[in-house]
C-alpha positions in Angstrom: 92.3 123.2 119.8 90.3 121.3 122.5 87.6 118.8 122.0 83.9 118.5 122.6 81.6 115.8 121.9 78.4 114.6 123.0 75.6 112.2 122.2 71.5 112.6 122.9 69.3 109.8 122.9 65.9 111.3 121.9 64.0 108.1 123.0 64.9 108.7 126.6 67.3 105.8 126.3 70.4 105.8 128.9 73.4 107.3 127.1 76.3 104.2 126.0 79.2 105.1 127.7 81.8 103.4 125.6 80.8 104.9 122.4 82.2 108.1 124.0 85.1 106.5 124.9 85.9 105.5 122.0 85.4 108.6 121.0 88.1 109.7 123.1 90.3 107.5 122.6 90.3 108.3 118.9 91.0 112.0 119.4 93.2 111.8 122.3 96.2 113.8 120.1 94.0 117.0 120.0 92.6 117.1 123.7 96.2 116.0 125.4 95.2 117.5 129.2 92.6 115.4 130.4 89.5 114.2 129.9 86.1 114.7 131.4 82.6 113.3 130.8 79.2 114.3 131.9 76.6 112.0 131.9 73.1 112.1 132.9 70.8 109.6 131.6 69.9 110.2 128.1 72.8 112.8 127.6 76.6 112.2 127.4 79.0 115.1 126.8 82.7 115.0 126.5 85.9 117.3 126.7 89.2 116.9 126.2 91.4 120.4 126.6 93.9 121.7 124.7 95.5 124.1 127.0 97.0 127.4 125.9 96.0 130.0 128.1 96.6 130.5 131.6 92.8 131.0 132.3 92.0 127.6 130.1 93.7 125.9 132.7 91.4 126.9 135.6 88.7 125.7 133.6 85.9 122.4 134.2 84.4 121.2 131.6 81.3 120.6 130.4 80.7 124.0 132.8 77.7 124.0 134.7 76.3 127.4 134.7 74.1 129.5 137.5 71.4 128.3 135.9 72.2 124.5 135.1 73.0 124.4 131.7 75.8 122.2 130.6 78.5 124.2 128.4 81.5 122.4 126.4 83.4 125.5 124.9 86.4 125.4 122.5 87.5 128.8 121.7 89.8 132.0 122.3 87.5 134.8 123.9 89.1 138.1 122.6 86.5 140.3 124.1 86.4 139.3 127.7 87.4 142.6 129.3 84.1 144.0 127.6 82.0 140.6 128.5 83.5 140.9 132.2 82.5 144.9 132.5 78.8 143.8 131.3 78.3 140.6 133.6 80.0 141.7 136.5 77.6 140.6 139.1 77.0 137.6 137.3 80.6 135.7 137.2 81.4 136.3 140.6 85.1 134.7 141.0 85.4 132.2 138.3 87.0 134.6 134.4 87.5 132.1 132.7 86.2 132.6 128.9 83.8 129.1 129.6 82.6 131.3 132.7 81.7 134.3 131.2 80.6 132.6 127.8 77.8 130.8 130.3 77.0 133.8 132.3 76.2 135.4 128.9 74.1 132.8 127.6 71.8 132.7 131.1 71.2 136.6 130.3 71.3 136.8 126.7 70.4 133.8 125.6 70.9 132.9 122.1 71.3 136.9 121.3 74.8 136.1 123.6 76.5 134.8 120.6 76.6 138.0 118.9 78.4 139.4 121.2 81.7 136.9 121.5 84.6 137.8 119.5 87.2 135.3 119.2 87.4 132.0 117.3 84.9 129.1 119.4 82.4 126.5 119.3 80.7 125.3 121.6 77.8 122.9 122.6 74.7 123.7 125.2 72.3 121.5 126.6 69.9 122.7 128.7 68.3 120.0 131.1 65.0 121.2 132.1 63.8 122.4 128.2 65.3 119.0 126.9 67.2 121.6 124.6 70.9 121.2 122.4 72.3 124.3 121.3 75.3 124.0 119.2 76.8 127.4 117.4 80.4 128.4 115.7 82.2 131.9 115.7 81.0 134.4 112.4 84.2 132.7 110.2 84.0 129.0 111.6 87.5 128.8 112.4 86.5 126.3 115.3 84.8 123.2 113.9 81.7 121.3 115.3 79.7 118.6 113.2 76.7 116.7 114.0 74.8 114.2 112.8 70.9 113.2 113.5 69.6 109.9 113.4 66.6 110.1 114.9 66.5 108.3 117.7 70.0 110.1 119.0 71.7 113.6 117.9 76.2 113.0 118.1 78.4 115.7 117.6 82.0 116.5 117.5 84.4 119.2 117.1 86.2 116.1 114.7 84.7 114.8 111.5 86.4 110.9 111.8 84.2 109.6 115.3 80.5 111.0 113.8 82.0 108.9 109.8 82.6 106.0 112.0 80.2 105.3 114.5 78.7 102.3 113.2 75.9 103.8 111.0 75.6 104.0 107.2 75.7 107.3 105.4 75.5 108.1 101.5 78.2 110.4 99.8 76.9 113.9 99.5 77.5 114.8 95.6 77.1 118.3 96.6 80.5 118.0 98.6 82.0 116.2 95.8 81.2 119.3 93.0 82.4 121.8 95.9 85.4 120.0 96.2 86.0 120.3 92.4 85.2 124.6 93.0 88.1 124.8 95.3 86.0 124.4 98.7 82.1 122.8 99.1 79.4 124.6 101.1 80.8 124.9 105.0 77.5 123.1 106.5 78.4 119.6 103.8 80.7 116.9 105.1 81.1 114.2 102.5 78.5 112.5 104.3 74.7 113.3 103.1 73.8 112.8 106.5 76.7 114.3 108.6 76.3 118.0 108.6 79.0 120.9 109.7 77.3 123.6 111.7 77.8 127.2 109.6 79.4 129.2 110.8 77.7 132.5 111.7 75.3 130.2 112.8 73.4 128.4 115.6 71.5 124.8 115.5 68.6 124.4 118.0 67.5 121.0 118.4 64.1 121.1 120.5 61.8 118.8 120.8 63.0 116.1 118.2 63.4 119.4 115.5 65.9 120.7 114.5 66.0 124.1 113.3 69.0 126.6 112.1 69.5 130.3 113.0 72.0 133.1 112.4 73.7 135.5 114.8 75.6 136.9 112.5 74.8 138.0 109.1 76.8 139.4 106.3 75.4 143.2 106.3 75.7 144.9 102.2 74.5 148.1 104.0 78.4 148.7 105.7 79.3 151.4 104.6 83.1 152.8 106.6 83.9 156.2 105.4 86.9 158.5 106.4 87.6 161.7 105.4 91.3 161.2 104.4 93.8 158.3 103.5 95.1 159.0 107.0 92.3 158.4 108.6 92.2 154.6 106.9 95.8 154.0 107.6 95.1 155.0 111.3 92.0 152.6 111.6 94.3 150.0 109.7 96.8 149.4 112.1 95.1 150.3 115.1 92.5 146.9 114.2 95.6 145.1 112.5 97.2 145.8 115.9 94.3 144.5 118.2 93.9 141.4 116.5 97.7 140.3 117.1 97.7 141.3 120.3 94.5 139.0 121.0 96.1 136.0 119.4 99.6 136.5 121.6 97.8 135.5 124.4 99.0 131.9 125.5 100.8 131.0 128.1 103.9 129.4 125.8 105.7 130.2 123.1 104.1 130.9 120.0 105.5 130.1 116.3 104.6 132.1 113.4 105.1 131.2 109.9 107.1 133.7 108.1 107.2 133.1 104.3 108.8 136.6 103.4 105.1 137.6 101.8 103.7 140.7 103.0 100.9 139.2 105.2 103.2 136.7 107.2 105.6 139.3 107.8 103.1 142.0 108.4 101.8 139.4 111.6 105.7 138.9 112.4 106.9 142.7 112.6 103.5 143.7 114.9 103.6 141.1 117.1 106.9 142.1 117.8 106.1 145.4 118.4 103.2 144.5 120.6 105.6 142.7 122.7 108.2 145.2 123.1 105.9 147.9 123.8 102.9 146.4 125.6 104.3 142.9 126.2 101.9 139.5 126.4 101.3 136.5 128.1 103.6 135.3 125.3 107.2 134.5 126.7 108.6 134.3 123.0 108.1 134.1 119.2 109.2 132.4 116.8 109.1 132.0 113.3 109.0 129.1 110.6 109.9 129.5 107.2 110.8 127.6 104.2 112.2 127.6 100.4 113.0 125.8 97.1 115.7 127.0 95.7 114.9 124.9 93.2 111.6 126.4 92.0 112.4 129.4 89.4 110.0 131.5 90.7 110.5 131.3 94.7 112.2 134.1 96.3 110.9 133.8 99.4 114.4 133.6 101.5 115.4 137.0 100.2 112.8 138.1 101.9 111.9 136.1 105.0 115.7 137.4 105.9 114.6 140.8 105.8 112.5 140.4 108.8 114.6 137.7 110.7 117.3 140.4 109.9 115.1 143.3 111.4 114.6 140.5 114.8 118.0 140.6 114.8 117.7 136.6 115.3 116.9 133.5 112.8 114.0 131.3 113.1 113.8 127.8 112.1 114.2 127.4 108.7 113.6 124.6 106.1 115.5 124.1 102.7 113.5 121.7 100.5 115.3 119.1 98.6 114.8 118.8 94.7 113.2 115.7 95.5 110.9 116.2 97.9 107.4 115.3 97.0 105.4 118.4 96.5 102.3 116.5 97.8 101.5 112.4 98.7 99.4 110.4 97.4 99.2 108.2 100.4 96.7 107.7 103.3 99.3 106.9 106.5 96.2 106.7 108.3 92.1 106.5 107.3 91.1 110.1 106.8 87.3 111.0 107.1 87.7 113.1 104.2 89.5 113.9 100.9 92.4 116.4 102.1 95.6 118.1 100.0 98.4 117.3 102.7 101.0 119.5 102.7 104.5 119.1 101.4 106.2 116.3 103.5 109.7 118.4 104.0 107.7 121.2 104.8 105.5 119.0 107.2 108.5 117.3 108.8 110.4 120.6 109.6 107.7 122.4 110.9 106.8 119.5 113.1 110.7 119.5 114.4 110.2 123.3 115.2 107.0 123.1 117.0 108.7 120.1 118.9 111.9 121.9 119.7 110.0 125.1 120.8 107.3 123.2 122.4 105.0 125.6 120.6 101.2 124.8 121.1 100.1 128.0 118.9 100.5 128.6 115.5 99.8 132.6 113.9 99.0 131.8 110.2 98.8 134.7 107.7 95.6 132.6 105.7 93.1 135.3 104.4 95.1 138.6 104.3 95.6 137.9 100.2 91.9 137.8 100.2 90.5 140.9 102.9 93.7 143.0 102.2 93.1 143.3 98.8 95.3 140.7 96.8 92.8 138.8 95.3 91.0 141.6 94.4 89.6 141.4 90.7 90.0 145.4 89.5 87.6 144.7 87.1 85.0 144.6 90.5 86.5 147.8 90.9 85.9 148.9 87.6 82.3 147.2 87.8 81.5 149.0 91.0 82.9 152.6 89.0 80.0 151.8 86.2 77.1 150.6 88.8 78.1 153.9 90.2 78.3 155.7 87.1 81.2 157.6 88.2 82.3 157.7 84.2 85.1 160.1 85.1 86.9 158.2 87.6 86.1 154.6 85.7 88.2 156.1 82.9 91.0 156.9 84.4 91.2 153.7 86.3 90.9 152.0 82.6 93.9 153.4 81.4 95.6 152.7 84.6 94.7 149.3 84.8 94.8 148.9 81.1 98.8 149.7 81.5 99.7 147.7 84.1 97.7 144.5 82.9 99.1 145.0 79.5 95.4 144.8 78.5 93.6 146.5 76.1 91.3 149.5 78.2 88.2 148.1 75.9 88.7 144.6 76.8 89.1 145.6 80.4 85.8 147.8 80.1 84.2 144.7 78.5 85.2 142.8 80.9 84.1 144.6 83.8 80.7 145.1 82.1 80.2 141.6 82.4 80.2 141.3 85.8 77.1 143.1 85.6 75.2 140.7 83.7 73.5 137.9 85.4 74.8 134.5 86.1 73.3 132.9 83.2 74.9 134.9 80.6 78.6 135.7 82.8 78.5 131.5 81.9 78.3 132.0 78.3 80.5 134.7 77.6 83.6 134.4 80.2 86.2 131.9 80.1 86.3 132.0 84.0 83.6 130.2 84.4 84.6 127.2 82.2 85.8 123.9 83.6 88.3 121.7 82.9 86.9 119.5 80.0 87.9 116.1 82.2 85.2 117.1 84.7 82.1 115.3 83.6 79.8 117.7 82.1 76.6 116.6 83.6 77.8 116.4 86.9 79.3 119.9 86.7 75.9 121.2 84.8 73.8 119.7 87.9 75.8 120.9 90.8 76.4 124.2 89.2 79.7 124.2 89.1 80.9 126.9 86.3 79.0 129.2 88.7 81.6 128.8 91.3 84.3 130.4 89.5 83.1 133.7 88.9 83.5 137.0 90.2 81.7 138.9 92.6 78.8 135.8 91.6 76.9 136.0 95.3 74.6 137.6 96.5 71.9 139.6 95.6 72.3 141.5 92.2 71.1 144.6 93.8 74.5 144.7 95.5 76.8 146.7 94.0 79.9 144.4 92.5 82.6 145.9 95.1 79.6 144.1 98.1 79.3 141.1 96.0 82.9 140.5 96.0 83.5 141.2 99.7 80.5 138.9 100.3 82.0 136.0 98.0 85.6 136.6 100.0 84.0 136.1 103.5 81.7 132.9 102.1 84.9 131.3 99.9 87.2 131.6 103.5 84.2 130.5 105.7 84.1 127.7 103.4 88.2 127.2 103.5 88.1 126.8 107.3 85.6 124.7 107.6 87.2 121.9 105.2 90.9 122.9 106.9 92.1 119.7 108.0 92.7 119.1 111.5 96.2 120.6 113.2 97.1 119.4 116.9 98.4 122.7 117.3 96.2 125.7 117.8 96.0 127.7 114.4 95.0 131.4 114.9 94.6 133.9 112.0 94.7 137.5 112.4 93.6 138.6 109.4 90.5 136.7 110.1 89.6 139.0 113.3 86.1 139.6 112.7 86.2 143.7 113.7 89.6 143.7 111.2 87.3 141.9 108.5 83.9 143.8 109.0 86.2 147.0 108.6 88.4 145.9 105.2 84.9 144.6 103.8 83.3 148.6 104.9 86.2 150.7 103.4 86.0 151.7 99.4 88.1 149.1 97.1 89.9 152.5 95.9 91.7 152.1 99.4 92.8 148.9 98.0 93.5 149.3 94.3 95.4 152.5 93.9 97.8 153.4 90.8 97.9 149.6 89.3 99.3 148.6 92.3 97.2 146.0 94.9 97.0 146.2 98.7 97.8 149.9 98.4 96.4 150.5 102.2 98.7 148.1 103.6 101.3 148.9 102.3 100.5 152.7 103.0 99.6 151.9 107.1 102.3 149.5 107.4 105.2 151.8 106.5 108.0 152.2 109.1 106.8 148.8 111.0 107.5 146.3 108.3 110.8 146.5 105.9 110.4 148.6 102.7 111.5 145.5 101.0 109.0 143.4 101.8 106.0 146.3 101.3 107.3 146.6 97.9 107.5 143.4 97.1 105.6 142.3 93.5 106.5 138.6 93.4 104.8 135.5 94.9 106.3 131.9 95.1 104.7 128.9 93.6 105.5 125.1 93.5 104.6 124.6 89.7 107.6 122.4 89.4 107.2 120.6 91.7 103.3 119.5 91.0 104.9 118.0 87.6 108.1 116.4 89.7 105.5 114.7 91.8 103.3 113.9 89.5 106.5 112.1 87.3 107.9 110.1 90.2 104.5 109.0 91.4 103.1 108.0 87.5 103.5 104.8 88.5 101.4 104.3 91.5 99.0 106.5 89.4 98.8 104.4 86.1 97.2 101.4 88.0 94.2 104.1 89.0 94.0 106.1 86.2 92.8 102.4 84.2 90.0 102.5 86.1 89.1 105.6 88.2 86.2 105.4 90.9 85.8 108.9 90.2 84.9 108.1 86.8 82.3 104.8 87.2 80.8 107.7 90.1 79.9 109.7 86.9 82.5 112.9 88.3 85.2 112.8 85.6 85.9 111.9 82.0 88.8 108.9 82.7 90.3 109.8 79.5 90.3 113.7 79.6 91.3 113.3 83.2 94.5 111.1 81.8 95.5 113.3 79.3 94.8 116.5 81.7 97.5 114.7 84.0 99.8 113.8 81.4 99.8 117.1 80.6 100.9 118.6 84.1 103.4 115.7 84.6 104.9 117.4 81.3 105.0 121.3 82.5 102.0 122.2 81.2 100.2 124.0 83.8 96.6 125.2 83.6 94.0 127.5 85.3 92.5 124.0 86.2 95.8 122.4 87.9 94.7 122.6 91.3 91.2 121.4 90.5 93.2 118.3 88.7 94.6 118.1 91.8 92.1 117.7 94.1 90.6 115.2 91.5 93.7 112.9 92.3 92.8 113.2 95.7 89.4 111.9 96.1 90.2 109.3 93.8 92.8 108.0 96.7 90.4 109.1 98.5 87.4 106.8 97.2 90.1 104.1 96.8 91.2 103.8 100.2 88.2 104.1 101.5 86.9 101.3 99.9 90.0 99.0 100.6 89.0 99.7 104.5 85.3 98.9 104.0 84.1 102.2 104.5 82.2 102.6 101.4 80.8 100.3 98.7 81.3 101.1 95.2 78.2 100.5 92.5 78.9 99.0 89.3 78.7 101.7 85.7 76.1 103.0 85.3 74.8 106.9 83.8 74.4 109.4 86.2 70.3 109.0 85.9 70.1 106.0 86.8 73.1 104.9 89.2 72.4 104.0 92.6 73.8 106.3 95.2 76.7 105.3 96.5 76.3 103.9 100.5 78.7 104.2 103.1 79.1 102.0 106.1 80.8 102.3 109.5 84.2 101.1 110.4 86.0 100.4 113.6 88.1 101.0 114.9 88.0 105.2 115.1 90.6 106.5 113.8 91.2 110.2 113.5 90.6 112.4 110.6 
């Protein structure tokens, strides 16, 4: 993905050139093609392109448009045959998605944003109002952060430049309880001060204020209803179809990772059909996968064959060794927040395919457990039957549910009663809400964290729970892309195409939970396309093991933290809970909380890290009422996130 960045002095004072350079410099690996800089007094902007359509490469950035505005755009425009159709007289020669993106904005305006489909950011600064406009697609899979001073706005489509441009910020304890829920808030940054612009949304800064508006807006009203199954299958893959075919356009080869799951292979099997029947700009696809043979549980290659079998070609594969580290505990280099990394045999083959291939696009299957149904709770389908007081139906899908959850129907309708409680008592009487009892209590009480974790919790309790839950799904992956770390390649994610979304979050969740089974309409539209196999399929690979393999052959390194965790002076965790909590995963004794435990490893390397480079200060004990805040300072040189 390219980059954009930019600095406003609101003083009126002449933009410093070298802080953008260093800038830059410090994200040079994700803008490889160039570099260009606008500046004009009080206003700097700077773009560094990531090239991977043929049109992108026609394109001069910061764009000026017909009307002067100055445009920095980082993003895949999916609906530019519409755009183009609409703005004809405006765009004259130049289609490039900047082009029509700024011949949008001089007719639309802000109302423009609405209308462009695709994954993007982008900055606007607008000379003669003394206006910044900066705005991110419905799902935020394009980051853009800013941060305001006062005397100067800076933003960045990277987190690490804004963390270390000299100033000193205070660690947002808001991030640090979202973290500990899976994913914080998308507008929070670990930095009180350093803010993520939300997606869905645009910031306006205007005359020193800045203000925060939405052109796109989660609707509880959509209501998508067909007369037959048919007629949902249709819809299905005819939107499942379109939003491949959108992310196939690059002017190289594209890998996709193929894990044998149903959503991976799903991406695999259409994109191949698009190309045989309707070709793309595309020359070639190929896929990545990888197993652990090791792991009890993973069956991935018996499926991930299936489709390479139905290519009638492998892809690059991956066989993890027993020893591989299922995560590191190790910072290579200064990261500008906490971050999982991914398994280093798995990172180390995937970058030798993407090398070998010279792939600059990555299709990624991320969200189609979620909006196809997967995740689905059936007791929010259950919930929704009782809202709806459709008593018939609700009983039949008790016994059905009741039989394949091995559950008892009365504890399931319990259950599913609960959910229409409010949040205060759902926190007293479910276990999903609980935390792990290493998570400091206050902290977690204050931040709200037990909230977090339950089902079909956002959103207005008028909504039915069915609306609730689709709402939570879209906020919880809005949330995940936004913390994503950053990938030199260019990720796209069909399952996150925003006409595929609104429709899966429209249909009834009958269409999704049908005869105990999950994902029933995918597996109903995708018949013929992807092998029965793999539709069938019931299982899904973990890395259990390996969290406790790691865990052992790293003890020591975490024995000479776990004395004396930051975490714990900070007032997040319990040191001794958190101990025992690890001793117990090191041992095979997973929990619902592992991955929370986890990400509580993290930040402490995180914290500790940071402080070895000077980036942050640390505050000696003290309770959580009366502890200073804890103060972080700027570091140079910038080194990327």
């Amino acid at each position: 993905m390219s980059v954009q960045a930019g600095i406003w002095n609101l003083d009126g004072q002449a933009v410093n050139g070298e802080l953008l350079a260093k800038f830059s410099e410090a994200i040079a690996e994700y803008g490889p093609d160039g570099e260009r800089t606008y500046l004009d007094g009080s206003v700097g902007m700077l773009y560094r392109p990531f090239h991977t359509t043929s049109e992108s490469r026609l394109e001069h950035q910061p764009h000026v448009s017909a009307t002067g505005k100055r445009i920095t755009w980082d993003g895949r425009l999916d609906n530019r045959d519409e755009l183009i159709s609409q703005l004809y007289d405006d765009i004259k020669a130049d289609r490039t998605d900047v082009a029509i993106v700024a011949a949008a904005f001089d007719r639309w305006g802000t109302d423009a944003f609405a209308r462009l489909t695709g994954d993007w950011a982008l900055a606007i600064w607008n000379p003669p109002k003394k206006e910044l406009i900066l705005a991110r697609d419905y799902i935020g899979v394009r980051h853009l952060f800013y941060y305001s001073d006062r005397p100067r706005i800076i933003w960045c489509s990277h987190l690490a430049p804004l963390a270390f441009c000299g100033d000193q910020f205070t660690l947002c304890e808001e991030y640090i309880a979202g973290l500990f829920a899976l994913y914080p808030d998308a507008h929070l940054t670990p930095y009180r001060e350093i803010h993520s612009v939300p997606p869905g949304q645009f910031v306006r800064i205007l005359k020193g204020k800045i203000s925060i508006h939405a052109h796109w807006t989660f609707n509880p009203r959509l209501r998508i209803r067909y007369k037959t199954d048919a007629d949902y299958e249709e819809q299905y893959r005819h939107l499942l179809r379109q939003a491949v075919r959108s992310r196939l356009r690059a002017d190289s080869r594209i890998l996709a990772e193929l894990s044998g799951g149903l959503d991976s292979s799903s991406i695999v099997c259409m994109a191949d059909d698009v190309l045989a029947r309707e070709g793309a700009e595309s020359p070639r696809l190929d896929t990545f996968s990888y197993c652990d043979r090791n792991e009890p549980d993973d069956d991935d290659f018996v499926y991930f064959t299936k489709v390479e079998e139905k290519r009638g070609r492998n892809g690059h594969r991956a066989e993890l060794a027993a020893t591989d580290d299922t995560f590191t505990l190790e910072y290579n280099t200064f990261a500008a927040a906490p971050c999982l990394a991914i398994r280093q045999g798995v990172n180390t083959a995937r970058f030798n395919a993407i090398r070998d291939g010279d792939h600059r696009v990555i299709l990624s299957g991320t969200g189609g457990d979620e909006f196809n149904g997967q995740a689905l709770d059936p007791r929010v389908h259950l919930a929704d039957l009782l809202f709806q007081l459709q008593l018939g139906e609700l009983t039949k899908q008790l016994m059905t549910w009741s039989l394949r959850m091995r559950r008892p129907w009365i504890q399931l309708l319990a259950e599913s009663l609960v959910l229409l409680l409010p949040k205060w008592i759902q926190i007293r009487v479910t276990s999903l809400a609980k935390t792990g009892s290493w998570l400091n209590a206050e902290f977690a009480r204050e931040h709200r964290i037990p909230h977090r974790f339950l089902t079909a919790a956002e959103g207005s309790w008028l909504w039915p729970p069915a609306v609730r839950d689709a709402f939570q799904t879209h906020s919880s992956l809005a949330r995940q892309m936004s913390h994503d770390r950053p990938c030199v390649q260019e990720l796209r994610y069909p399952y996150l195409d925003q006409k595929l979304v609104e429709f899966l979050m429209g249909i009834p969740t009958d269409q999704f939970l049908r005869q105990g089974q999950h994902r029933s309409l995918m597996r109903r539209a995708l018949v013929g396309l992807v092998p029965p196999e793999i539709l069938s399929r019931r299982t899904k690979s973990g890395a259990s093991r390996f969290i406790a393999v790691t865990l052992g052959e790293n003890w020591d390194r975490l024995e000479s933290i776990l004395d004396a965790p930051i975490s714990s002076t900070l007032g997040y965790i319990e040191k001794a809970d958190f101990r025992a909590a690890l001793v117990a995963v090191k041992n095979g004794q997973m929990s619902a909380h592992t991955l929370q435990l986890i990400r509580g490893v993290y930040l402490e390397r995180w914290l500790g890290h940071a402080a070895a480079q000077g980036v942050i200060s640390i505050p000696a004990p003290a309770s959580r009422t009366l502890r200073p805040k804890l103060k972080l300072r700027g570091a140079q040189p910038i080194i990327p996130a």
